[in-house]
GUNUTOR-17344 format. One line per 2 residues: number of its first residue (from 1); their letters; for each residue z, y, x of C-alpha. Coordinates in nm, 2 decimals, decimal comma, always signed. Layout:
N
NUM> a> Z/Y/X ~ ...
***
This chain:
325
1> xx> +0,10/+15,66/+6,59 ~ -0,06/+15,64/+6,91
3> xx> -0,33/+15,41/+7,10 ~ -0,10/+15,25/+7,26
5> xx> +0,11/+15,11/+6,92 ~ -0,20/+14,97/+6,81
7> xx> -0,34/+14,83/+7,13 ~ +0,04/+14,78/+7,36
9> xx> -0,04/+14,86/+7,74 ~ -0,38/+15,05/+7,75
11> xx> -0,19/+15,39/+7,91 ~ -0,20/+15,23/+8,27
13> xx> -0,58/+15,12/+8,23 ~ -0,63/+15,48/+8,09
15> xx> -0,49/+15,65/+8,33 ~ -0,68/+15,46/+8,58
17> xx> -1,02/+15,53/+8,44 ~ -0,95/+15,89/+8,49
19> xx> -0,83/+15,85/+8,90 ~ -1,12/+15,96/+9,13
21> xx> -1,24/+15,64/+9,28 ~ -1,15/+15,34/+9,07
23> xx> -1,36/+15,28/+8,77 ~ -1,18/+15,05/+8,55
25> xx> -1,38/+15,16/+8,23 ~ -1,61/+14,84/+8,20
27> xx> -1,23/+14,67/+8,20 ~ -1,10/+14,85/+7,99
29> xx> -1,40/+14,81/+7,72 ~ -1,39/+14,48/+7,75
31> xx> -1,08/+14,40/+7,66 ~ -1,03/+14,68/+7,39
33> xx> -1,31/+14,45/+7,21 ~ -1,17/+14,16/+7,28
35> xx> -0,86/+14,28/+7,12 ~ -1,04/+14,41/+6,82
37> xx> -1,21/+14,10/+6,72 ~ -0,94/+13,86/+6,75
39> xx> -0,79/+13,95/+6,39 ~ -1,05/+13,97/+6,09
41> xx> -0,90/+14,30/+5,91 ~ -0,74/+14,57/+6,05
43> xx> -0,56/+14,88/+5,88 ~ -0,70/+15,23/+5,88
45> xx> -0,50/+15,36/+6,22 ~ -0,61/+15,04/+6,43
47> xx> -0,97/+15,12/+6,34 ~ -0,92/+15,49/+6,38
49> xx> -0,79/+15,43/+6,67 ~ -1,04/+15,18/+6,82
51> xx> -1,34/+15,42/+6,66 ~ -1,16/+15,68/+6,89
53> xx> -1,17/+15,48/+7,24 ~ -1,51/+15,27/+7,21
55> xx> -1,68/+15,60/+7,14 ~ -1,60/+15,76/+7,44
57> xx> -1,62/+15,40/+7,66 ~ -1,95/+15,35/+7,54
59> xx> -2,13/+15,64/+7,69 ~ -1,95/+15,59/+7,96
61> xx> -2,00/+15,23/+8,15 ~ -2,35/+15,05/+8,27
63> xx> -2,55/+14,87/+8,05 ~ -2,45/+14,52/+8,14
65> xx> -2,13/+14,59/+7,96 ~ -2,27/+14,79/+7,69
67> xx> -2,51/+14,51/+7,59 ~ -2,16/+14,23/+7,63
69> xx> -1,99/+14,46/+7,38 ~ -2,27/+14,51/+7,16
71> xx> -2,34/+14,10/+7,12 ~ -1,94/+14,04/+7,06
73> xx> -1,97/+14,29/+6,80 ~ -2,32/+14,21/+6,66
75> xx> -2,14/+13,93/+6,50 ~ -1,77/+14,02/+6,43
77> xx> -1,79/+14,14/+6,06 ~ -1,54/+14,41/+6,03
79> xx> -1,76/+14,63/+6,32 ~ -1,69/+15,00/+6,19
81> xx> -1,96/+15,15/+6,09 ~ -1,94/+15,41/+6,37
83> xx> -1,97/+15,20/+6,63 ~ -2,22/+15,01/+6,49
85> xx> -2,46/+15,31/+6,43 ~ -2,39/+15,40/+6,86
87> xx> -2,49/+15,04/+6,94 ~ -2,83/+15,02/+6,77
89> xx> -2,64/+14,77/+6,48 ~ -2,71/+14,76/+6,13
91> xx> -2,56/+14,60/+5,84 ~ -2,77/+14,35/+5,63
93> xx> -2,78/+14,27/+5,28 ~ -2,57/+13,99/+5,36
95> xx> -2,30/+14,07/+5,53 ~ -2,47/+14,01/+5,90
97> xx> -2,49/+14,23/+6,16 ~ -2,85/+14,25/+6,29
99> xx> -2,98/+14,47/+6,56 ~ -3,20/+14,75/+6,49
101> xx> -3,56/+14,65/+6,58 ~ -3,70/+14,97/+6,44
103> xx> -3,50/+15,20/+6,72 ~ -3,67/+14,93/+7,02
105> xx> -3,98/+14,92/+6,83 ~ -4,02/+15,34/+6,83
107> xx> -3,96/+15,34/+7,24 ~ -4,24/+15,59/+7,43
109> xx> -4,44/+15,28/+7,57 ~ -4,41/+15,52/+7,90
111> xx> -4,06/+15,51/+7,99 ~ -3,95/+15,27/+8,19
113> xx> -3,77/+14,92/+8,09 ~ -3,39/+14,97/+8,24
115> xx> -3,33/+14,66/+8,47 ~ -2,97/+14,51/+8,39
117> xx> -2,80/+14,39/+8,69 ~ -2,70/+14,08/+8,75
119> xx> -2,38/+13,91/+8,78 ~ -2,41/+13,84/+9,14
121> xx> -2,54/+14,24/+9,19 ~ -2,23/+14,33/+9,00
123> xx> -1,98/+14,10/+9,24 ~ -2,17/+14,29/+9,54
125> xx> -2,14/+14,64/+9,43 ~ -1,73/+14,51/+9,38
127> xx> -1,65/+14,70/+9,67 ~ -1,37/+14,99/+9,54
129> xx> -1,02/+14,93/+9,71 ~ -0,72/+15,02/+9,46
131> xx> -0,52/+15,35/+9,55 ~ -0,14/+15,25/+9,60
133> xx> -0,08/+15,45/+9,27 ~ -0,36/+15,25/+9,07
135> xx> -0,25/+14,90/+9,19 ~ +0,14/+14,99/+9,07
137> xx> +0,06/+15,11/+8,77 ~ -0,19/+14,80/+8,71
139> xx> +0,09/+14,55/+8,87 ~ +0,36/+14,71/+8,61
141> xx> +0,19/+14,70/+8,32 ~ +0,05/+14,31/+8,40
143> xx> +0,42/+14,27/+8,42 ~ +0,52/+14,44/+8,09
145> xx> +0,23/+14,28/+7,88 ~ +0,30/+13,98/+7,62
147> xx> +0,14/+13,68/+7,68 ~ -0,17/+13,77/+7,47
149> xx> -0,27/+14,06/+7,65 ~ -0,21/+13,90/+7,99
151> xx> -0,46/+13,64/+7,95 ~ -0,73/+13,91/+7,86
153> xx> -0,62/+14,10/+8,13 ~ -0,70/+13,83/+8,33
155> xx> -1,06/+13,75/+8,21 ~ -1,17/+14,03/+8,26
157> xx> -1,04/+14,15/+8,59 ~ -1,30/+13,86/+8,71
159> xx> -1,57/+14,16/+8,66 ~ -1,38/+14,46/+8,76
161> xx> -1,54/+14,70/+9,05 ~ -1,21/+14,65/+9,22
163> xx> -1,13/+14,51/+9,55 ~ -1,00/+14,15/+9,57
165> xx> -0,75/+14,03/+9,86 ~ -0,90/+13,79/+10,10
167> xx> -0,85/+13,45/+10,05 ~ -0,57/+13,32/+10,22
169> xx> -0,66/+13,02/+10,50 ~ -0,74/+12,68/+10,42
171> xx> -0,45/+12,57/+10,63 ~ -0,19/+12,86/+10,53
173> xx> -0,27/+12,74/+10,16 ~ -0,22/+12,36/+10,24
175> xx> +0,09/+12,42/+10,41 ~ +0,24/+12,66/+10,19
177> xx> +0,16/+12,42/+9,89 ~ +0,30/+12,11/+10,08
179> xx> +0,66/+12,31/+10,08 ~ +0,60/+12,49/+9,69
181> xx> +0,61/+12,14/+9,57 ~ +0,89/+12,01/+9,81
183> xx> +1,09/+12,34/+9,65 ~ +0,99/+12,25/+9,29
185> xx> +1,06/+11,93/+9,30 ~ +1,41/+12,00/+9,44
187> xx> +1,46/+12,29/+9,19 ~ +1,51/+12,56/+9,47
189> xx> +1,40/+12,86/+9,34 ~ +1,55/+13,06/+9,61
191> xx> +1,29/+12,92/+9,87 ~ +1,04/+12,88/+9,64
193> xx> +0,99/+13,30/+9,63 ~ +1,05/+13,30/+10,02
195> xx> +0,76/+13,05/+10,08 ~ +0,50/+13,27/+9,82
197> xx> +0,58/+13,55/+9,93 ~ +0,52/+13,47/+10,32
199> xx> +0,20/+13,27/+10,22 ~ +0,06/+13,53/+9,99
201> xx> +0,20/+13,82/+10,20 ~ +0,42/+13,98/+9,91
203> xx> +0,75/+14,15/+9,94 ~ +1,05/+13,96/+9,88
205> xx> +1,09/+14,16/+9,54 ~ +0,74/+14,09/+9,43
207> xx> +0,80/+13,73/+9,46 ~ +1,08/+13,67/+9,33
209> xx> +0,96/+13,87/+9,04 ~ +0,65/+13,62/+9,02
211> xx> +0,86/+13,30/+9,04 ~ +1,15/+13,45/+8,75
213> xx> +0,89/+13,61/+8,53 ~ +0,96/+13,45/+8,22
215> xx> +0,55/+13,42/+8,10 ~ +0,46/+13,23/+8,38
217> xx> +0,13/+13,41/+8,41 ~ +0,18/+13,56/+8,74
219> xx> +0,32/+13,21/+8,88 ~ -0,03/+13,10/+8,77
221> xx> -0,19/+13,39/+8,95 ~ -0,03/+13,34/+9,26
223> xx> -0,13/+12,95/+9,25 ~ -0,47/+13,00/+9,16
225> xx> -0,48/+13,20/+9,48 ~ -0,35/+12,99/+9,69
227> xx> -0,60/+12,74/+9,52 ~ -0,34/+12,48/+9,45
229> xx> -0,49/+12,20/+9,23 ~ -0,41/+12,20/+8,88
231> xx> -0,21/+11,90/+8,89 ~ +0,04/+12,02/+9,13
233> xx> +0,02/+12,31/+8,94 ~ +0,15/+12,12/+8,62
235> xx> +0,43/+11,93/+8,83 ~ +0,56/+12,26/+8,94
237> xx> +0,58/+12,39/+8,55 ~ +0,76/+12,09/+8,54
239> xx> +1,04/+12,10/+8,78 ~ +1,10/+12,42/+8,92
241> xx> +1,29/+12,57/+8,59 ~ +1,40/+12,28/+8,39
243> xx> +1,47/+12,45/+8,09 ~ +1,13/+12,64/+8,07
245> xx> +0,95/+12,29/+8,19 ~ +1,05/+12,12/+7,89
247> xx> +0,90/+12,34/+7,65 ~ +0,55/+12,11/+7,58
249> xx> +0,39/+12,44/+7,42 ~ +0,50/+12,62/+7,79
251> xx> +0,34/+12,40/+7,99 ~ +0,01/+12,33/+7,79
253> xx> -0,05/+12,70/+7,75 ~ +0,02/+12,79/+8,09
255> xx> -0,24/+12,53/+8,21 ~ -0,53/+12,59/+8,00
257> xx> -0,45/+12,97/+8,13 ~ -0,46/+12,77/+8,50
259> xx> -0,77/+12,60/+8,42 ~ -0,99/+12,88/+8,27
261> xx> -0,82/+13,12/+8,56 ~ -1,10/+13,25/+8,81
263> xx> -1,00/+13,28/+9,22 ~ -1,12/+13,61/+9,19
265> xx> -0,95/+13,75/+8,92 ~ -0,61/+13,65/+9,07
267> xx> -0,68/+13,78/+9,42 ~ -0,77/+14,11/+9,24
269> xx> -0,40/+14,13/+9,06 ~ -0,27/+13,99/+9,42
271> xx> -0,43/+14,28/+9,56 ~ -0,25/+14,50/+9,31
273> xx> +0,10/+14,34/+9,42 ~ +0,00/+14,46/+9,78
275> xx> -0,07/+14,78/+9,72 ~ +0,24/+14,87/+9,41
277> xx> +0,45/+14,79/+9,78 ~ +0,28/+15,03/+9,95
279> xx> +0,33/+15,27/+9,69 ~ +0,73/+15,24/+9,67
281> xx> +0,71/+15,24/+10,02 ~ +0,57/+15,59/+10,06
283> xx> +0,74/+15,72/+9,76 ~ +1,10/+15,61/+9,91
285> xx> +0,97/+15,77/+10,26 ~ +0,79/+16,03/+10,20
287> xx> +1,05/+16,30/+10,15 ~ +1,25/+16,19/+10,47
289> xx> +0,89/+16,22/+10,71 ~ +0,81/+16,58/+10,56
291> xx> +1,18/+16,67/+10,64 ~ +1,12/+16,54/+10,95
293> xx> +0,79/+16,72/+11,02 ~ +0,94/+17,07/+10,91
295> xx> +1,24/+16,99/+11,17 ~ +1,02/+16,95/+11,46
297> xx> +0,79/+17,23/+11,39 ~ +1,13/+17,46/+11,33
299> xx> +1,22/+17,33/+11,66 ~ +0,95/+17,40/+11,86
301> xx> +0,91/+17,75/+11,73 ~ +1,27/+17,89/+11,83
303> xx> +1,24/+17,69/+12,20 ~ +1,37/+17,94/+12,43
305> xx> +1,16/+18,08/+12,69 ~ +1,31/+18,13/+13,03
307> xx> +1,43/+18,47/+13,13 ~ +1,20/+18,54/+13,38
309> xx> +0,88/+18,41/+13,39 ~ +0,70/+18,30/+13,70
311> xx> +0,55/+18,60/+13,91 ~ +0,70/+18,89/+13,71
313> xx> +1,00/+18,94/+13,99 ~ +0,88/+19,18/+14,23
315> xx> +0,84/+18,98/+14,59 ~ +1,10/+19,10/+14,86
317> xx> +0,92/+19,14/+15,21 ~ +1,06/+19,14/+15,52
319> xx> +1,01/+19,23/+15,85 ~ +0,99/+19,02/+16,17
321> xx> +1,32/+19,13/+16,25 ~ +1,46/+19,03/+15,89
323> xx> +1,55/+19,42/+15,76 ~ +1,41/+19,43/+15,42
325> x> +1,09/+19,67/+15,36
***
């Protein structure tokens, strides 16, 4: 059994904590835990497992998320006892988990305190654009989640080092809304896609795939980015796919999601849309432009020269009388 049985779509955030430039292992620790202490037991692989990938995430991300992870697990119960001894925790008599004052207490007085930055230092240093690579591989497994996992995804991509998209104009948003609702209310699907995807700057692909996804998560990202009020929002769940509209459990979920949604988390996964285009784009071109490149450098190496070259023919002189000398 592998991580990704027990915890279903961490390869893609895995794989991006390794690429050169995009640090995605705050993320990535943050929702592992998250994960971990939504059930109260787990079996041996699960915490084997989770042993395996906080060990390594722990020594590895700023101390702002350390000390998040460490308080969600100060007080979850079934903490493994590994990761509890590499956060400074300690089991009491009791059952509780309690910090170890004894390890603070035993600090050299002469080493300095470590400042913990802010939230507002940690939107400022959010400055890391996504690779075309990184933002499809983020995009598809957003898409492939369950419903669960989506909505943690979402959370925490609010504190993610990654780039957000700008925020579309006031008056691109109101208009685009103005026809969204026009389309929902007339059960148009069709334009519906076309108007997203020319508001938010999206492929046609990508929005359609937004608009059919059968979650409704994304729908919700792409609203909350165009910051379309919640109760448009709910009249859209309402009309534009009847049948998933009159699910009450649909539309409830999907707008507490809406509600507890951050702008910036959803321009971040709109900026991954962007950029997974960009990355089918090159992919589909790149072998033709290489082909291309070769072809013109073959060409000019076999251009022909002419015969003879200016100045190399011997000049003919001749006399005043025109005989030839």
């Amino acid at each position: 059994m592998t991580a990704a049985a027990v915890f279903p779509g961490f390869d893609g955030l895995m794989s991006l904590s390794r690429r050169e430039g995009v640090d995605i292992r705050p993320t990535l620790l943050r929702v592992l835990t998250d994960l971990y202490v939504q059930t109260d037991a787990h079996s041996a692989d699960e915490e084997r497992h989770f042993v395996e990938l906080t060990s390594r995430l722990i020594d590895q991300v700023d101390d702002a998320t350390r000390a998040a992870v460490r308080a969600r697990l100060a007080i979850y119960p079934a903490t493994p006892p590994e990761i509890m001894d590499k956060l400074g925790l300690r089991r009491a008599s009791l059952g509780d988990i309690l910090p170890v004052a004894a390890a603070i207490a035993t600090a050299p007085a002469s080493e300095p305190a470590v400042k913990v930055p802010t939230e507002a230092q940690l939107r400022l240093a959010s400055t890391l654009a996504m690779r075309p690579n990184d933002a499809a591989e983020l995009s598809d497994m957003f898409f492939a989640a369950a419903a669960s996992e989506r909505a943690l995804i979402l959370h925490n991509l609010e504190n993610t080092p990654l780039k957000a998209s700008p925020r579309i104009p006031a008056a691109r948003a109101a208009r685009a809304l103005h026809i969204l609702e026009m389309a929902a209310f007339a059960e148009d699907t069709a334009n519906f896609a076309l108007e997203l995807g020319e508001a938010l700057i999206l492929t046609q692909r990508i929005a359609e795939q937004v608009v059919h996804d059968p979650g409704g998560e994304p729908l919700a990202c792409a609203a909350r980015a165009l910051d379309m009020p919640s109760a448009i929002f709910q009249r859209v769940l309402l009309f534009l796919n009847p049948e998933f509209g009159s699910s009450v459990h649909n539309v409830y979920r999907l707008s507490r999601l809406y509600d507890r949604l951050s702008e910036r988390s959803a321009l971040v996964m709109l900026a991954a849309w962007r950029g997974s285009t960009m990355a089918v784009t090159r992919a589909k071109y790149r072998a033709g432009l290489y082909d291309d490149e070769r072809h013109r450098a073959r060409a000019a190496a076999v251009q022909g020269r002419p015969t003879v070259q200016p100045g190399s023919a011997p000049t003919v002189r001749t006399g005043t009388d025109g005989s030839k000398r």
